[in-house]
C-alpha positions in Angstrom: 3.3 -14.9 -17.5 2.4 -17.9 -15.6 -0.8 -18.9 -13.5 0.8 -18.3 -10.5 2.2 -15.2 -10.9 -1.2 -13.8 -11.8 -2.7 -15.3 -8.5 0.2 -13.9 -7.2 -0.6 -10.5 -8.3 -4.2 -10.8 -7.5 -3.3 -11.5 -4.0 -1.2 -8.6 -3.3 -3.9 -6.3 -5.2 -6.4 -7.6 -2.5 -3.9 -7.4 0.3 -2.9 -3.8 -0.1 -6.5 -2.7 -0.7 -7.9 -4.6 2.4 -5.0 -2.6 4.3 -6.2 0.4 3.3 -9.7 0.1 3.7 -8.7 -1.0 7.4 -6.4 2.0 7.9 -8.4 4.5 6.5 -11.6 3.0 8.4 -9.7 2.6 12.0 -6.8 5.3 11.7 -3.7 4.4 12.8 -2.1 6.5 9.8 -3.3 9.8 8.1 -6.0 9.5 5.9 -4.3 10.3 2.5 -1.7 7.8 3.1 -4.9 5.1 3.7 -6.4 6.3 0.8 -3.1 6.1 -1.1 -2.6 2.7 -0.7 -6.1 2.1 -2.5 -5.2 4.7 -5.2 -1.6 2.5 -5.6 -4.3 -0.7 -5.4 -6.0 0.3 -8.7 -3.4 1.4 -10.2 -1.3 -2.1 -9.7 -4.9 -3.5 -10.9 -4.8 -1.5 -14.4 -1.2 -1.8 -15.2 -1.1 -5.7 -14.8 -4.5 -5.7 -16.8 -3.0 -3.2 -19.4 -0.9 -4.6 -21.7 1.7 -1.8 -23.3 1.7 0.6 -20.5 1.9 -2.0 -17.6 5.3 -0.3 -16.5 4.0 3.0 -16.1 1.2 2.3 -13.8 2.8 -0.3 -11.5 5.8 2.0 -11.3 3.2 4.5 -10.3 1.8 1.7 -7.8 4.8 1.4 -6.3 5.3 5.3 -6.0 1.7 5.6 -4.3 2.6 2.3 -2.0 6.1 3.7 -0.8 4.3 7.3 0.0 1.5 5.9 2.1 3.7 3.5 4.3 6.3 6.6 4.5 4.7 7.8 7.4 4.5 4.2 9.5 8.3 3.9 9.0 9.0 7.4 10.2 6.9 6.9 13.2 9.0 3.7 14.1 11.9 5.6 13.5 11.5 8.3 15.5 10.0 6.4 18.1 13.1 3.8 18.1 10.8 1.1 18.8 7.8 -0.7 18.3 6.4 -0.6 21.8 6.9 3.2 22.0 4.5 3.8 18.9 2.1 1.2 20.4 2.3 2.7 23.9 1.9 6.3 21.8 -1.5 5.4 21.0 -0.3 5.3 17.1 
């Protein structure tokens, strides 16, 4: 693995925590799904740090990312728009 795709990596460890963090600490989502998306943060930080078992907890990363952001897709669904989630009060 390369330089870049470990800066890569770090980035998108940083980015999905910081979205968390945000969610949990202004709402907008439920609070487990916030807090899932910092669970599925450390988890994508041990399984690019781990060397043998790297698939399992990325997969398991991925499974905690696709859970918490469940609910934001479902509400713009349901809602058929955008604007109707925003005007909703989210």
């Amino acid at each position: 693995m390369n330089a870049y795709h470990t800066l890569q990596q770090k980035a998108s460890i940083l980015g999905f925590l910081r979205l968390g963090v945000g969610l949990l600490w202004k709402g907008g989502i439920p609070r487990w799904a916030a807090g899932l998306l910092i669970v599925g943060s450390a988890l994508f930080f041990v399984g690019v740090n781990s060397g043998e078992l790297e698939y399992l907890f990325t997969l398991s990363a991925s499974d905690a990312y696709l859970a918490a952001l469940a609910p934001i897709g479902l509400r713009y669904w349901g809602n058929g728009s955008a604007m109707a989630w925003a005007k909703a009060g989210a």
